[in-house]
Every structure is written in C-alpha cells, then in structure tokens.
HTML snippet that shows the backbone in 3Dmol.js (N, CA, C, O; Angstrom):
<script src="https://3Dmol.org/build/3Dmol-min.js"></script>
<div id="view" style="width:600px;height:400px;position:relative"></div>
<script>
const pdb = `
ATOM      1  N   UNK A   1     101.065  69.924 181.607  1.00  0.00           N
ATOM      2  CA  UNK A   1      99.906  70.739 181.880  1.00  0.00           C
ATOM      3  C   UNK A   1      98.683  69.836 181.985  1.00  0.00           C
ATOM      4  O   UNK A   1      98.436  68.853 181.287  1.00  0.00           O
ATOM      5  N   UNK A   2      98.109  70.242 182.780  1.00  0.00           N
ATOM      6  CA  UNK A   2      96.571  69.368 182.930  1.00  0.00           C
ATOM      7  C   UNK A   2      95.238  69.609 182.339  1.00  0.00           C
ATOM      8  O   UNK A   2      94.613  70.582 182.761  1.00  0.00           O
ATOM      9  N   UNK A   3      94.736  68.899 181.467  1.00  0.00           N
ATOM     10  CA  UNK A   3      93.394  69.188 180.675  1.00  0.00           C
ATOM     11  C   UNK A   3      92.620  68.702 181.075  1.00  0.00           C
ATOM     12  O   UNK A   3      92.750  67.568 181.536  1.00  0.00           O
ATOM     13  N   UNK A   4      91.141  69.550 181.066  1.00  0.00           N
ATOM     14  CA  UNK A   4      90.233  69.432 182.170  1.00  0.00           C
ATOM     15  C   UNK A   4      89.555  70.013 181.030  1.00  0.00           C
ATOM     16  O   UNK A   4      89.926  70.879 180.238  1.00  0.00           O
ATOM     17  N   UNK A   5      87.836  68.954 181.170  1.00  0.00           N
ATOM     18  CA  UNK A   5      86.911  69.564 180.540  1.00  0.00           C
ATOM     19  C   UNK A   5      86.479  70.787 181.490  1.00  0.00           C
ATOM     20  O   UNK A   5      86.677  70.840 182.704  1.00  0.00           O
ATOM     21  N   UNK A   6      85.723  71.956 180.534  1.00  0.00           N
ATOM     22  CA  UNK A   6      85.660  73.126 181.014  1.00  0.00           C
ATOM     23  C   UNK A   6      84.484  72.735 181.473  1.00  0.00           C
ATOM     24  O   UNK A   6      84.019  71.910 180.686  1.00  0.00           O
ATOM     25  N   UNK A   7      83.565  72.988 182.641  1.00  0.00           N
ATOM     26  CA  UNK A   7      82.045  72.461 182.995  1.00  0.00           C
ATOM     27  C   UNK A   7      81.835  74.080 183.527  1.00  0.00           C
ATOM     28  O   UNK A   7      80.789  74.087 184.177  1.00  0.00           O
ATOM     29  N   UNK A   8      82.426  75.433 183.496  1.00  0.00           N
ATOM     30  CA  UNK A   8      82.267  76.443 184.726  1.00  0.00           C
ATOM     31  C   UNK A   8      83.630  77.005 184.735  1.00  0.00           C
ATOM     32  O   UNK A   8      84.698  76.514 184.372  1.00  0.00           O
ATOM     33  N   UNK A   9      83.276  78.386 185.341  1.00  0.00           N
ATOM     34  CA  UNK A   9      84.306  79.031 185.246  1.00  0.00           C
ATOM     35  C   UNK A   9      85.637  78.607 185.964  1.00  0.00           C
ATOM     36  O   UNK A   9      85.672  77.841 186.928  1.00  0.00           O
ATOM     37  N   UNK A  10      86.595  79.125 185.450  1.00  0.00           N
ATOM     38  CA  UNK A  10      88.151  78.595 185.562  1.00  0.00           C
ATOM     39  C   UNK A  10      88.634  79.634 186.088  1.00  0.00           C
ATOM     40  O   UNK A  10      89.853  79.479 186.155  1.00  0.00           O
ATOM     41  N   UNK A  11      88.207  80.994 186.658  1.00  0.00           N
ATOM     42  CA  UNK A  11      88.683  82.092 187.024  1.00  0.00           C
ATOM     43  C   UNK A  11      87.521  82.288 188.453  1.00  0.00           C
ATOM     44  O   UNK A  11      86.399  81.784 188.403  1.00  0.00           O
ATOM     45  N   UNK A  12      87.979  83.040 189.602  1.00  0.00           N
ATOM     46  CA  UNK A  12      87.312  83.565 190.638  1.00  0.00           C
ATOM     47  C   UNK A  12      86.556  85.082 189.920  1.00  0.00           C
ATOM     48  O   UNK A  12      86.703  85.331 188.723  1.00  0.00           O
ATOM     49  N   UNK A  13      85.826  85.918 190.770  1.00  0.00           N
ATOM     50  CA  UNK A  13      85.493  87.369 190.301  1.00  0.00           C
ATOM     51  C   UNK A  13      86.189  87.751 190.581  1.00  0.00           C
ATOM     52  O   UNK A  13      85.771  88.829 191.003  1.00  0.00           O
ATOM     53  N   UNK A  14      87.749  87.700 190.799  1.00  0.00           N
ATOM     54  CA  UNK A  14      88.664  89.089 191.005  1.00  0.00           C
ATOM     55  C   UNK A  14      89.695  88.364 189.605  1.00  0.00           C
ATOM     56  O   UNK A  14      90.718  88.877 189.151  1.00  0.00           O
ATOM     57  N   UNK A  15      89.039  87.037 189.140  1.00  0.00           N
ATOM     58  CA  UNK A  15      90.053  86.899 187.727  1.00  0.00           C
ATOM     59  C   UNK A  15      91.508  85.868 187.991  1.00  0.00           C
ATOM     60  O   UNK A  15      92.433  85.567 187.236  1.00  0.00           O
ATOM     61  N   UNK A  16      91.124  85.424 189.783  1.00  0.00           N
ATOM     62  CA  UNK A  16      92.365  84.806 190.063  1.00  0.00           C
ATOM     63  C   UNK A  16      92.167  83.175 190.032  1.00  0.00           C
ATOM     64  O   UNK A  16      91.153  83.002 190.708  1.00  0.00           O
ATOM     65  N   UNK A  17      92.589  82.016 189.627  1.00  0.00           N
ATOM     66  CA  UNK A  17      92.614  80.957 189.140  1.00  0.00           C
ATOM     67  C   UNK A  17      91.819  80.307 190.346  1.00  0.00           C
ATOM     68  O   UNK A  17      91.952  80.547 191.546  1.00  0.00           O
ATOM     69  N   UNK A  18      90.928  79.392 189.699  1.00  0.00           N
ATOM     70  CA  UNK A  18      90.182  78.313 190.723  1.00  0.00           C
ATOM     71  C   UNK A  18      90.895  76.983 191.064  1.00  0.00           C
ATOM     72  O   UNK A  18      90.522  76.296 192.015  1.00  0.00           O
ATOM     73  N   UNK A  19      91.730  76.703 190.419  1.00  0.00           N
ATOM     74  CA  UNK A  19      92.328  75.633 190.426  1.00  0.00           C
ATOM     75  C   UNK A  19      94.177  76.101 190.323  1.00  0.00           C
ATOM     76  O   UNK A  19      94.684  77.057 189.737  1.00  0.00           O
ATOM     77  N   UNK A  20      94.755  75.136 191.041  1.00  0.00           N
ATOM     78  CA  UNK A  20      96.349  75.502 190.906  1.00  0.00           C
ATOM     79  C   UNK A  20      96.756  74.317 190.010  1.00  0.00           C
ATOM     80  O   UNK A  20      96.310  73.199 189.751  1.00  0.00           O
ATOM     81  N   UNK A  21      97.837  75.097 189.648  1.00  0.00           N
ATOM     82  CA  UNK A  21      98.281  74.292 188.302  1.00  0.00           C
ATOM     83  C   UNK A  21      99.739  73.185 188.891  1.00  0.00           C
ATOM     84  O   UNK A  21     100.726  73.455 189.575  1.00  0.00           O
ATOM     85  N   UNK A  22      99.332  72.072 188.328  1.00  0.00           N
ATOM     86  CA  UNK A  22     100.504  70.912 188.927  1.00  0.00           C
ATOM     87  C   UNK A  22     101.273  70.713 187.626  1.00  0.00           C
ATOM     88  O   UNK A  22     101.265  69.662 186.986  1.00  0.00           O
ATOM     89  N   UNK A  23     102.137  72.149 187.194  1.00  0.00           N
ATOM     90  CA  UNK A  23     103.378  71.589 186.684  1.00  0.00           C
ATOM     91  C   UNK A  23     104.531  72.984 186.973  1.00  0.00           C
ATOM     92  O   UNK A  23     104.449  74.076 187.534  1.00  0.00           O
ATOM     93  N   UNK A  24     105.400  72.357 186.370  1.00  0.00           N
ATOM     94  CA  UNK A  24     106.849  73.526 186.887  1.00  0.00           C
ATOM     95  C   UNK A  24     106.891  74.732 186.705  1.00  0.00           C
ATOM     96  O   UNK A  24     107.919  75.410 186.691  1.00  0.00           O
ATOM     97  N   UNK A  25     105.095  75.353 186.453  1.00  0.00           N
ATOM     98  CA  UNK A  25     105.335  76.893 186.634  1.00  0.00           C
ATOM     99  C   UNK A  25     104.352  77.210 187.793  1.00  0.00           C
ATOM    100  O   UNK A  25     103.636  78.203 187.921  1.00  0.00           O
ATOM    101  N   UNK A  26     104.504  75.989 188.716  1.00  0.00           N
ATOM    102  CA  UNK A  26     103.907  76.219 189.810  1.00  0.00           C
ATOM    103  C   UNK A  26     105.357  75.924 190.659  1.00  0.00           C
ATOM    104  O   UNK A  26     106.087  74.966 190.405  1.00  0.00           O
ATOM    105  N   UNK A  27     105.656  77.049 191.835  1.00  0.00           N
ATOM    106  CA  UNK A  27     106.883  76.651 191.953  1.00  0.00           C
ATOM    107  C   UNK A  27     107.112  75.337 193.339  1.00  0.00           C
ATOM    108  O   UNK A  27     108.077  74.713 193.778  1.00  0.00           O
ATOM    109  N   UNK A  28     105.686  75.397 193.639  1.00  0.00           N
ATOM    110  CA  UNK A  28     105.498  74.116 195.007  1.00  0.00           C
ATOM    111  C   UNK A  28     105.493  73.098 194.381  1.00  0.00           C
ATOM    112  O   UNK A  28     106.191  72.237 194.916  1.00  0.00           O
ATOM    113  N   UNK A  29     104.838  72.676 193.130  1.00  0.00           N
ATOM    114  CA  UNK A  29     104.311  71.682 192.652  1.00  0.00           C
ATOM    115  C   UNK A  29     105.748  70.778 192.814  1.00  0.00           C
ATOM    116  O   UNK A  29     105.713  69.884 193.659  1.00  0.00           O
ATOM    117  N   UNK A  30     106.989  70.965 192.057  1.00  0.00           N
ATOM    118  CA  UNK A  30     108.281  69.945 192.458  1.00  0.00           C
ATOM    119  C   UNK A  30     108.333  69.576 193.446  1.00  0.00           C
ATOM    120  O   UNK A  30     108.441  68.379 193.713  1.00  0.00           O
ATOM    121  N   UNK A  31     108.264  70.619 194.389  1.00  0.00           N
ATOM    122  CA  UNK A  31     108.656  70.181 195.759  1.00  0.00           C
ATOM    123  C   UNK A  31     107.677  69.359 196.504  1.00  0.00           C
ATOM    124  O   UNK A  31     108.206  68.739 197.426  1.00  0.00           O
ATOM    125  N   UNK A  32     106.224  69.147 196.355  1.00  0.00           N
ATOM    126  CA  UNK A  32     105.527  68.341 196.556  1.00  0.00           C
ATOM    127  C   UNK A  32     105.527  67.078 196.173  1.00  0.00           C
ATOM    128  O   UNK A  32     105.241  66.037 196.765  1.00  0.00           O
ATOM    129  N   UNK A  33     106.042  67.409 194.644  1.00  0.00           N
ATOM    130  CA  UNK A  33     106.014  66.037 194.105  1.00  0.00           C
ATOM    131  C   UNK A  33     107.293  65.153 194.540  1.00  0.00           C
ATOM    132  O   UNK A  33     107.386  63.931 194.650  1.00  0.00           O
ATOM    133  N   UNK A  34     108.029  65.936 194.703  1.00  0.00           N
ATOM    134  CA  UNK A  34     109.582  65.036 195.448  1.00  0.00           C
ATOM    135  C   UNK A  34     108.936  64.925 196.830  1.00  0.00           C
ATOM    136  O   UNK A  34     108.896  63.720 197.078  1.00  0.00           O
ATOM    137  N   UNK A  35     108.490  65.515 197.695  1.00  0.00           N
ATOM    138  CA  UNK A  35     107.762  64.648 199.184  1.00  0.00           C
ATOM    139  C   UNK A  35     107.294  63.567 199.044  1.00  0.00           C
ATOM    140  O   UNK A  35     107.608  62.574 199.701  1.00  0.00           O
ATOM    141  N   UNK A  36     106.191  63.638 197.856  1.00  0.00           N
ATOM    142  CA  UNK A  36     105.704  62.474 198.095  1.00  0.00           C
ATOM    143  C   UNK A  36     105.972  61.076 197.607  1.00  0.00           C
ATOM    144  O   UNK A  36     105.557  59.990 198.013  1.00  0.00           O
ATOM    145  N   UNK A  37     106.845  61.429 196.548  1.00  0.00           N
ATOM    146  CA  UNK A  37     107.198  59.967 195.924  1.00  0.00           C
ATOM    147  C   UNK A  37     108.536  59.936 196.864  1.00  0.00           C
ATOM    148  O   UNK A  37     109.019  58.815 196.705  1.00  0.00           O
ATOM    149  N   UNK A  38     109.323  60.670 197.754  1.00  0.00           N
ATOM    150  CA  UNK A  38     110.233  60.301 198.828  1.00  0.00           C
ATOM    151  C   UNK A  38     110.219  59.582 199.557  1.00  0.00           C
ATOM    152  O   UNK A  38     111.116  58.851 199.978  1.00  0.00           O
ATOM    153  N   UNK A  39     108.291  59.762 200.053  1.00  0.00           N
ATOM    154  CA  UNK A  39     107.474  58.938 201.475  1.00  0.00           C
ATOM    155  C   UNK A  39     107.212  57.523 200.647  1.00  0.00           C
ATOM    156  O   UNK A  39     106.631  56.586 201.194  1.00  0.00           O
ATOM    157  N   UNK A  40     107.718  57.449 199.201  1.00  0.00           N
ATOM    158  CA  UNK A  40     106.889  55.816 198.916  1.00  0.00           C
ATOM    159  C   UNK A  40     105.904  56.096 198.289  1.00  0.00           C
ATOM    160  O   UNK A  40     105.511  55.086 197.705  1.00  0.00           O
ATOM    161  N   UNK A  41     105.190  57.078 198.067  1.00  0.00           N
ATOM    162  CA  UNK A  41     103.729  57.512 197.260  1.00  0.00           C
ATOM    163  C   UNK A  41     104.404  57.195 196.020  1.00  0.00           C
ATOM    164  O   UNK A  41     105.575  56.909 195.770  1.00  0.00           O
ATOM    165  N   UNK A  42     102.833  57.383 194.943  1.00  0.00           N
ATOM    166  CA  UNK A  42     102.882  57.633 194.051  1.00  0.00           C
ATOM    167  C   UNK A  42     101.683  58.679 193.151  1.00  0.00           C
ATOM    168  O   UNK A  42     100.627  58.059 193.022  1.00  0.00           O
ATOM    169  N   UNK A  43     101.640  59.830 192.640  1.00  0.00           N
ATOM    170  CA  UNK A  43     100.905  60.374 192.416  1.00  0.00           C
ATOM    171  C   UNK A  43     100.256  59.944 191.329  1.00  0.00           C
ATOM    172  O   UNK A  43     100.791  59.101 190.608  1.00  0.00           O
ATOM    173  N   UNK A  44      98.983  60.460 191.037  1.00  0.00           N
ATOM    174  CA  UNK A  44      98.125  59.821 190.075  1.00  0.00           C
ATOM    175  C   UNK A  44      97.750  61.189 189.279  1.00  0.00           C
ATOM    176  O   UNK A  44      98.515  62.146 189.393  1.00  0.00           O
ATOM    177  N   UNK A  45      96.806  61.273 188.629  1.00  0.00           N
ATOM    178  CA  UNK A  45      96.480  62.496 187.637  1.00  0.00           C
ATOM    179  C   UNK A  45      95.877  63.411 188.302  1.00  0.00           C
ATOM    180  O   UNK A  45      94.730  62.967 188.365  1.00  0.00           O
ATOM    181  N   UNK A  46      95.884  64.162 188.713  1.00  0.00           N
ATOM    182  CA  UNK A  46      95.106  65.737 189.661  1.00  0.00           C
ATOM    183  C   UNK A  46      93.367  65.678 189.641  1.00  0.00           C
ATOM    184  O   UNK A  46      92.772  65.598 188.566  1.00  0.00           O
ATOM    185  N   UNK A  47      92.959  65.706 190.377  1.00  0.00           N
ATOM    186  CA  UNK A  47      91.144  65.638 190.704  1.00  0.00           C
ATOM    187  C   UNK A  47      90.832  66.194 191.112  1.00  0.00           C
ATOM    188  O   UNK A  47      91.651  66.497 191.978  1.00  0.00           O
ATOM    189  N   UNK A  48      89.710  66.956 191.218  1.00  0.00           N
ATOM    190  CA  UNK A  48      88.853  67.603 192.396  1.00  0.00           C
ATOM    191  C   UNK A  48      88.091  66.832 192.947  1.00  0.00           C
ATOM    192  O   UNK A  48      87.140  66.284 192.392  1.00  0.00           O
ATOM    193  N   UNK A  49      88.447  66.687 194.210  1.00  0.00           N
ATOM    194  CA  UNK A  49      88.000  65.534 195.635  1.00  0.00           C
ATOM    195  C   UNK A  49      87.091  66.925 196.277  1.00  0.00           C
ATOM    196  O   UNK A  49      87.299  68.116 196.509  1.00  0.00           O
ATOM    197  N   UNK A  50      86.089  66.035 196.377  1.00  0.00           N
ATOM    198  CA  UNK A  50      84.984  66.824 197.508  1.00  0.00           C
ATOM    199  C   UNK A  50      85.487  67.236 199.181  1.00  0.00           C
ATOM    200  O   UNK A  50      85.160  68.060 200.035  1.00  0.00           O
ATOM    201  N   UNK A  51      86.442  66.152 199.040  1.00  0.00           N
ATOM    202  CA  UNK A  51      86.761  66.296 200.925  1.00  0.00           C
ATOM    203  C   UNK A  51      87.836  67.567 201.024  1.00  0.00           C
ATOM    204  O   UNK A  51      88.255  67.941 202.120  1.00  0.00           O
ATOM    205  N   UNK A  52      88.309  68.301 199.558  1.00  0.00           N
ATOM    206  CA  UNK A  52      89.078  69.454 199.896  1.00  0.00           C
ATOM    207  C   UNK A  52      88.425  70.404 199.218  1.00  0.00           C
ATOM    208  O   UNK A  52      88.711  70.648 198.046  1.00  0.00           O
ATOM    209  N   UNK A  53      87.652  70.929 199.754  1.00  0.00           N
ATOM    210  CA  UNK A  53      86.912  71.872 199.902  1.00  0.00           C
ATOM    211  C   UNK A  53      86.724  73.340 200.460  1.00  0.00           C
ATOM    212  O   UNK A  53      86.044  74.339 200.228  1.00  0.00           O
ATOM    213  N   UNK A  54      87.744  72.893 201.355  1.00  0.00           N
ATOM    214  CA  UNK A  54      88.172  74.259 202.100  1.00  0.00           C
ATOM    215  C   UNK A  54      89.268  74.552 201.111  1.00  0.00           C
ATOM    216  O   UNK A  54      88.987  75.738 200.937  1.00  0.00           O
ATOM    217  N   UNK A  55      90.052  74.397 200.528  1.00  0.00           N
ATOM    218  CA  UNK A  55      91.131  74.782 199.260  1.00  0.00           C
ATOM    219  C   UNK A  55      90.563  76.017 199.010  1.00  0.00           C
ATOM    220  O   UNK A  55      91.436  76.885 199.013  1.00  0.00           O
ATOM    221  N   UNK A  56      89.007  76.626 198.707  1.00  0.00           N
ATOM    222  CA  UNK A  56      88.953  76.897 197.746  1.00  0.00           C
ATOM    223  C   UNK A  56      88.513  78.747 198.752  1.00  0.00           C
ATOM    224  O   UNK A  56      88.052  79.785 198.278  1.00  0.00           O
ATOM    225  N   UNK A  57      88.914  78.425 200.143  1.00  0.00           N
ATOM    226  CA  UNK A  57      89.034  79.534 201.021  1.00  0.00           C
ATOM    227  C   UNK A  57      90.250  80.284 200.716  1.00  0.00           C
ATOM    228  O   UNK A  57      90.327  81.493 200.499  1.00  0.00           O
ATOM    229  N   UNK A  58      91.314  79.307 200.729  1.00  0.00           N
ATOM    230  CA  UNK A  58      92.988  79.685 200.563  1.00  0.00           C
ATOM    231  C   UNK A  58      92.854  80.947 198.838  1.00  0.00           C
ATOM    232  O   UNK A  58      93.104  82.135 198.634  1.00  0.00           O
ATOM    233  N   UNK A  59      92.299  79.719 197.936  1.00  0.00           N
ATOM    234  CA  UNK A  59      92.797  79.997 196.922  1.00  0.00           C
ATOM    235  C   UNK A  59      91.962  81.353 196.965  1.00  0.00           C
ATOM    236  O   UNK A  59      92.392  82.205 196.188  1.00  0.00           O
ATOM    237  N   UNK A  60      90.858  81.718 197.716  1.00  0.00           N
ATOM    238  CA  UNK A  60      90.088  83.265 197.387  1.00  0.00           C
ATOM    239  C   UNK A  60      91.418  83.985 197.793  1.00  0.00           C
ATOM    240  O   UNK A  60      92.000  84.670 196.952  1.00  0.00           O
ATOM    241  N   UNK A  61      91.916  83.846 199.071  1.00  0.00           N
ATOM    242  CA  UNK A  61      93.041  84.873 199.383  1.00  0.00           C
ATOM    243  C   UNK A  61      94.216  84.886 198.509  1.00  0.00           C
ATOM    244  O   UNK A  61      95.175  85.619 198.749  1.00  0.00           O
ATOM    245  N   UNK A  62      94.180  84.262 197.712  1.00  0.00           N
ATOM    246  CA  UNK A  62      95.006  84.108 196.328  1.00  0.00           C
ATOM    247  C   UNK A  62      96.623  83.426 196.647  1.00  0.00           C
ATOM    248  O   UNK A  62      97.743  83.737 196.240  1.00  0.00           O
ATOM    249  N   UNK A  63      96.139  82.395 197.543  1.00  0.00           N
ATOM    250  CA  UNK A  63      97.127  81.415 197.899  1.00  0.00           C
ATOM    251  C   UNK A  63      96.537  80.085 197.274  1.00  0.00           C
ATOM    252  O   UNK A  63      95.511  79.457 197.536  1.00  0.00           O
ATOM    253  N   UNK A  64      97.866  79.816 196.066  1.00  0.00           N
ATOM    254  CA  UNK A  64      97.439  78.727 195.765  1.00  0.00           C
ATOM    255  C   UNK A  64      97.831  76.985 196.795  1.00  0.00           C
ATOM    256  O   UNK A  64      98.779  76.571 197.464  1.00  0.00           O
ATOM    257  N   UNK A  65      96.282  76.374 196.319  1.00  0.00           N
ATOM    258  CA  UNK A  65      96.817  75.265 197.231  1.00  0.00           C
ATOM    259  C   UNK A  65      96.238  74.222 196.752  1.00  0.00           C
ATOM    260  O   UNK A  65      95.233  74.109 196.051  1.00  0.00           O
ATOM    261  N   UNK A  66      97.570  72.816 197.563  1.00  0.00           N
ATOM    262  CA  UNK A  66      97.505  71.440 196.677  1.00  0.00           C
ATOM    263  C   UNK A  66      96.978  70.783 197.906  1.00  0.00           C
ATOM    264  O   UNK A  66      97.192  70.951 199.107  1.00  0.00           O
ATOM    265  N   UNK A  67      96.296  70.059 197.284  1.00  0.00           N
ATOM    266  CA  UNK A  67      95.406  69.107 198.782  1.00  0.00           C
ATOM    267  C   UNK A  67      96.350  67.263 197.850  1.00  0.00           C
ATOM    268  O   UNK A  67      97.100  66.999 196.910  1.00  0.00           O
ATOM    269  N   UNK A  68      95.804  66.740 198.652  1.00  0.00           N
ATOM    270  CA  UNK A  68      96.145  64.667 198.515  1.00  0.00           C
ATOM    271  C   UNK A  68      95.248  64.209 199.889  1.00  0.00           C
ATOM    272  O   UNK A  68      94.902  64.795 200.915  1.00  0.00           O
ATOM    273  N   UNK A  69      95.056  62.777 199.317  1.00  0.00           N
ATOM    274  CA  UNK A  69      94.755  61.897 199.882  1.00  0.00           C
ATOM    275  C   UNK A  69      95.577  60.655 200.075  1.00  0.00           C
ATOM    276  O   UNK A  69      95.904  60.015 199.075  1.00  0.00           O
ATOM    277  N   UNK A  70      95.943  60.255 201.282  1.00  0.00           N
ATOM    278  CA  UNK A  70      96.812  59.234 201.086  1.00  0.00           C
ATOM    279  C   UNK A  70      96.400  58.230 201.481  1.00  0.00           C
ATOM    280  O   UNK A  70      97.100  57.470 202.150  1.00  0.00           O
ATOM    281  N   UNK A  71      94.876  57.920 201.093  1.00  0.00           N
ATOM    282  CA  UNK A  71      94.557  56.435 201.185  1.00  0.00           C
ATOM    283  C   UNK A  71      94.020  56.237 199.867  1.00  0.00           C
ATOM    284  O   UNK A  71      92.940  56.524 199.350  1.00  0.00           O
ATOM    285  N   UNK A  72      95.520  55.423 199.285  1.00  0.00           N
ATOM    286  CA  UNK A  72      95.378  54.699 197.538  1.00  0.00           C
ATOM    287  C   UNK A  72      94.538  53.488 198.156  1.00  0.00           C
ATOM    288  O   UNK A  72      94.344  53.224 199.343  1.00  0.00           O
ATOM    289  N   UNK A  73      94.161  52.924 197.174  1.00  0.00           N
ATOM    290  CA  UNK A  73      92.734  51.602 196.901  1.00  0.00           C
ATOM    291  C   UNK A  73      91.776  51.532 197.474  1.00  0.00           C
ATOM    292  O   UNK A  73      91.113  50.496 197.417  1.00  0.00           O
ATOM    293  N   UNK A  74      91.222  53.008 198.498  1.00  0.00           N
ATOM    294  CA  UNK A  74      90.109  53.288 198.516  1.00  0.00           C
ATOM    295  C   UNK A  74      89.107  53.945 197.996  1.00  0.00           C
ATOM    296  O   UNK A  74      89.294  55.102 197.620  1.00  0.00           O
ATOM    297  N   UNK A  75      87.895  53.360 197.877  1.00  0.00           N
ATOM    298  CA  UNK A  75      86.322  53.414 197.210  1.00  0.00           C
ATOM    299  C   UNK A  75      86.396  55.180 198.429  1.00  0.00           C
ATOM    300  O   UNK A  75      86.695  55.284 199.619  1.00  0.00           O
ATOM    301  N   UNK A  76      85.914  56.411 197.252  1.00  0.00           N
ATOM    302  CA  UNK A  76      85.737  57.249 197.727  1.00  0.00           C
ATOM    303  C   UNK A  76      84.214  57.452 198.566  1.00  0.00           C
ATOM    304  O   UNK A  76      83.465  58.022 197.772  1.00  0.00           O
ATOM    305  N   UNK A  77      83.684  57.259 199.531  1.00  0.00           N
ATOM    306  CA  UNK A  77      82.535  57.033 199.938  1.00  0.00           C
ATOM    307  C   UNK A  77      81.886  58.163 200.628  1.00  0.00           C
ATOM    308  O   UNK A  77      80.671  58.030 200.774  1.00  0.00           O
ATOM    309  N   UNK A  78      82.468  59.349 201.131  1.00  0.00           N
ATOM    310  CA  UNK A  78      82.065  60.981 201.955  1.00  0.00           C
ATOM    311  C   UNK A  78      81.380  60.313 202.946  1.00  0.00           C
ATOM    312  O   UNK A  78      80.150  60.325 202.913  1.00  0.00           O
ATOM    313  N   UNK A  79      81.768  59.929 203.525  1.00  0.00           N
ATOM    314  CA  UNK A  79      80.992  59.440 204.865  1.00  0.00           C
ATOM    315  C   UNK A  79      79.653  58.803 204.702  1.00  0.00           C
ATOM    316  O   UNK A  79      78.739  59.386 205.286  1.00  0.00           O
ATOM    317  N   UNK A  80      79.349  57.732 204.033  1.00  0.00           N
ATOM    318  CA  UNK A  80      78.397  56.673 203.697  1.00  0.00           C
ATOM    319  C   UNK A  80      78.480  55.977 204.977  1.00  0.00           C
ATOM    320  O   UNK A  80      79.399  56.040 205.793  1.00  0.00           O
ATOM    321  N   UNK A  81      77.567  55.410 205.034  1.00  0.00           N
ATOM    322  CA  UNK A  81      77.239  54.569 206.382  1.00  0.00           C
ATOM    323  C   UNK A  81      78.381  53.608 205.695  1.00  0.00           C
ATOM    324  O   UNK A  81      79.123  54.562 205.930  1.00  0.00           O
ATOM    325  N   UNK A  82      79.031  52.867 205.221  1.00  0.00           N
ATOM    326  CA  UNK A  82      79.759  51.969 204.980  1.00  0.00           C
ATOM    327  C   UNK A  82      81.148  52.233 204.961  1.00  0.00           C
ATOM    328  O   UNK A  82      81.868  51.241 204.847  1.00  0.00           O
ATOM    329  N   UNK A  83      81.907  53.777 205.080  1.00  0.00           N
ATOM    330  CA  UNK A  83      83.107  54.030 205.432  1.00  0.00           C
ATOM    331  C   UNK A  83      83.614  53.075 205.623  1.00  0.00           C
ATOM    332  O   UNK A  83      83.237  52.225 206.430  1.00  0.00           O
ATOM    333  N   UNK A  84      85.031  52.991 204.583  1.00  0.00           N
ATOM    334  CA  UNK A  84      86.110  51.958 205.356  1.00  0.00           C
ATOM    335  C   UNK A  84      87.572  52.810 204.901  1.00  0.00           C
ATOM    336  O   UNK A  84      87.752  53.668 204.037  1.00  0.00           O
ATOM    337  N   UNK A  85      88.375  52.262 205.741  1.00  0.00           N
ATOM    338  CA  UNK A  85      89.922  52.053 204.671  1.00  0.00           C
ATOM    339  C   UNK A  85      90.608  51.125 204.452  1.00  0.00           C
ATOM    340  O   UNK A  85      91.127  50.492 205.371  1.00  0.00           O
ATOM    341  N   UNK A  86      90.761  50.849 203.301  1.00  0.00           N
ATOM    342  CA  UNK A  86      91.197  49.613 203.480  1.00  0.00           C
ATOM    343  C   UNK A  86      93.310  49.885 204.299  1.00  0.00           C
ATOM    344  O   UNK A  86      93.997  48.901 204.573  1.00  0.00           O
TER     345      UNK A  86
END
`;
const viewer = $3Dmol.createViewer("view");
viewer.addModel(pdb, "pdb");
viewer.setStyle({}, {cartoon: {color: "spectrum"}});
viewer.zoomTo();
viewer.render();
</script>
C-alpha cells in the first residue's frame, strides 16, 4: 500500500478516490506491473507528475487510471527553455 502525506482531500465530491491505488486490490495494477518490467523497465515508488494531468478527467468518470513516464534519468523540467532527454 502506498503512504502519502495527506496535503488535501483524498476523495472527489461524489466520494470517489483521487488517486488509484498501486497494489493487488487494484486489479490493473499486476498487469501493468508485469508490462513493464517485461519491456526492461523498472518501476520506482508512485508520484504525482504534473504532465498527467488529464488522469484526473478519467478518474471523475470513475475510471481509475495509471499514467508512467518512460524517460528514467531525466531532470523533470515541464517545458523549461532547457528541455532535454537524456
């Protein structure tokens, strides 16, 4: 289970979760996690990344959803004049 300081609510106004949960009572979460360590990934601890943002359209319709980034050893920058990947 994932612990997260509380900063704000953890529930939408209809009471349905803001965040999806990344362990085995999520029933995608396995199956994601076997994709990606299949492709050679490796997952790291769950974040809220600014660049998935639209997630949080899905999750109003009460579809939960897992976003990634698959550029590991990059400096997160949101479009800074200095964008790179390495």
């Amino acid at each position: 289970m994932v612990h997260i300081t509380e900063k704000g609510p953890l529930r939408d106004y209809l009471g349905r979760p803001l965040m999806t949960t990344t362990d085995n009572s999520n029933p995608w979460w396995p199956i994601f996690k076997q994709a990606v360590e299949a492709a050679g990934g490796k997952l790291s601890k769950p974040e809220i990344l600014a660049s998935t943002t639209d997630a949080r359209f899905t999750r109003q319709m009460g579809i939960p959803t897992l976003g990634f980034s698959p550029m590991k050893n990059t400096p997160i920058l949101l479009h800074d004049h200095n964008e790179v990947v390495n």
